[in-house]
C-alpha positions, 0 to 999 in steps of 0.5 A: 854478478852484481859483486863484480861491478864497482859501483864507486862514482856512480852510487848517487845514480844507481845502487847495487841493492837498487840492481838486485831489485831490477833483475830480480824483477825481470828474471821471471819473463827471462826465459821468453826473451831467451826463446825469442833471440833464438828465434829471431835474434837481435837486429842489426845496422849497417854502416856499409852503404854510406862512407865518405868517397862513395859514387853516387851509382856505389852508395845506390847499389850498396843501399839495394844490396843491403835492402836486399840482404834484410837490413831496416836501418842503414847509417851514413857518414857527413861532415865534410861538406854540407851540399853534398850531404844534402844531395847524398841523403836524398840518394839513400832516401830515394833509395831506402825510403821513409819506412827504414831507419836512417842514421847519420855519423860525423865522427867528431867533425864539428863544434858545437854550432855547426853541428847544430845548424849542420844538422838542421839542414838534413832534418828533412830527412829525418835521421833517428840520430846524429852520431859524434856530431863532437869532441867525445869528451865534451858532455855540455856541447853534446847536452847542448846539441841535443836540446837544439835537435829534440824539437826535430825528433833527431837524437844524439848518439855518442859513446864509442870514444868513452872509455869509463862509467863515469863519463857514461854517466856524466853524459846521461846526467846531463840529457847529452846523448839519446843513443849510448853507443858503448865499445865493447873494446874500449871501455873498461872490461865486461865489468865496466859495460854492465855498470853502463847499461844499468845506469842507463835502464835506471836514467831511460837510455837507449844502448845501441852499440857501436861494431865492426870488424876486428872481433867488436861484433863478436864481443857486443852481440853478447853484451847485448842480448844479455841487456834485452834478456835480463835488464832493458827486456825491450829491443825498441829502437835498439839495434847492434852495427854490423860492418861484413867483414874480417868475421872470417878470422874468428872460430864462432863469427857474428852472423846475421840471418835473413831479416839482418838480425844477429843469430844467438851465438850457441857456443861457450865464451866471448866469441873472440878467439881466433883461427889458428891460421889467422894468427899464423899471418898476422901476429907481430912481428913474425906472422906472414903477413908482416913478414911480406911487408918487410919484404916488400918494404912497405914496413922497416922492421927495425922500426917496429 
């Protein structure tokens, strides 16, 4: 396995020969860990309750449905407008109380200082992280908020934007993120993501991966519990996002169980392929589905 990841630009953080050793050592309690993911699976997050637009009487209904459903953890958006992300974390609070775990997602809103004093304004509700809180390429102004929000117990998290190992490894480097957040999509290949978890298990990174519909749960449970089972051997303060929706697609969806944890997938392969019927709607430019917005003219094929 370790012949397949290419340790180019990033040999002064971690070696293949420093990698054999790690899972050599992990390997002899591997198999408690396997049992246990069978057992429980791995624990999951959700975005659902929070997103920009919501009422208030949405956001509480949502927040009991997925209180209700098992989830611990629940992420919310901000950015927009800093008293009615005020009034918005109180809600959740008052909703979710003070023993689940709280996110908080700017998706790329801010510069560097107002994330911090924006950020600062909601520490009485004390988020576990701030998540893109900036420009994803900007590894310094991560590093700087990052450093301005420790005192408050409040992390970075970043990653769902970065798209090779070395920019991974820049950001650890430099103290600029808490949270890595990989996309099993975006970066590149399985071969890449395994270069990243390494390093960050070498530099003491938290992986909490970013998903959502479109095949991206699917993909990251696998890349995760694999992590637990033979490389971090911990799920403390890890979890997978989980967005309910277009799992319907997939021949093996990604599941959760009543505690909200991910159930170890027992099929062979990535998880990924789709139904038959799905790709018979949407694939381009002949699926059914396209072909009903030709129609009704919300697309011009000759566009396309």
């Amino acid at each position: 396995m370790v012949s397949t990841i290419d340790f180019r630009y990033i040999e002064e953080v971690i070696t293949p020969e420093e990698v054999i050793a790690m899972l050599q050592e992990t390997k002899s309690s591997r198999d408690d860990r396997i049992r246990h993911l069978l057992e429980n699976g791995y624990p999951a997050y959700t975005t659902q309750i929070g997103w920009l637009g919501y009422s208030d009487e949405t956001i509480r209904q949502l927040c009991r449905k997925y209180l209700a459903a098992g989830f611990k953890a629940f992420k919310m958006k901000v950015g927009q407008d800093l008293q009615n992300d005020i009034k918005r974390c109180k809600l959740v609070r008052e909703e979710i109380g003070w023993d689940n775990q709280f996110m908080i997602d700017a998706n790329q809103n801010w510069s560097v200082n107002t994330a911090i004093e924006w950020v600062k304004n909601l520490k009485e509700f004390k988020p576990l992280w701030i998540e893109e809180p900036t420009s994803p390429d900007d590894v310094l102004g991560h590093a700087k908020i990052a450093a301005a929000l420790r005192e408050y117990n409040i992390g970075v998290a970043t990653g769902e934007m970065c798209c090779n190992r070395v920019m991974f490894k820049q950001f650890m480097q430099a103290n600029a993120l808490e949270f890595c957040q990989i996309d099993s999509a975006r970066i590149g290949g399985v071969n890449e993501i395994l270069a990243v978890y390494l390093m960050a298990k070498k530099l003491g990174v938290k992986v909490c991966p970013h998903a959502g519909g479109v095949g991206l749960c699917e993909m990251v449970q696998h890349l995760q519990m694999w992590d637990f089972c033979s490389v971090s051997c911990t799920m403390e303060e890890r979890m997978v996002e989980f967005v309910d929706q277009q799992h319907d697609q997939f021949v093996c969806p990604a599941k959760i169980n009543e505690s909200a944890c991910y159930i170890a997938p027992r099929s062979p392969g990535y998880s990924t392929e789709l139904k038959e019927e799905a790709i018979l709607q949407f694939e381009y430019p002949h699926g059914t589905e396209w072909q009903r917005m030709f129609r009704e003219g919300i697309f011009v094929q000759e566009n396309y």
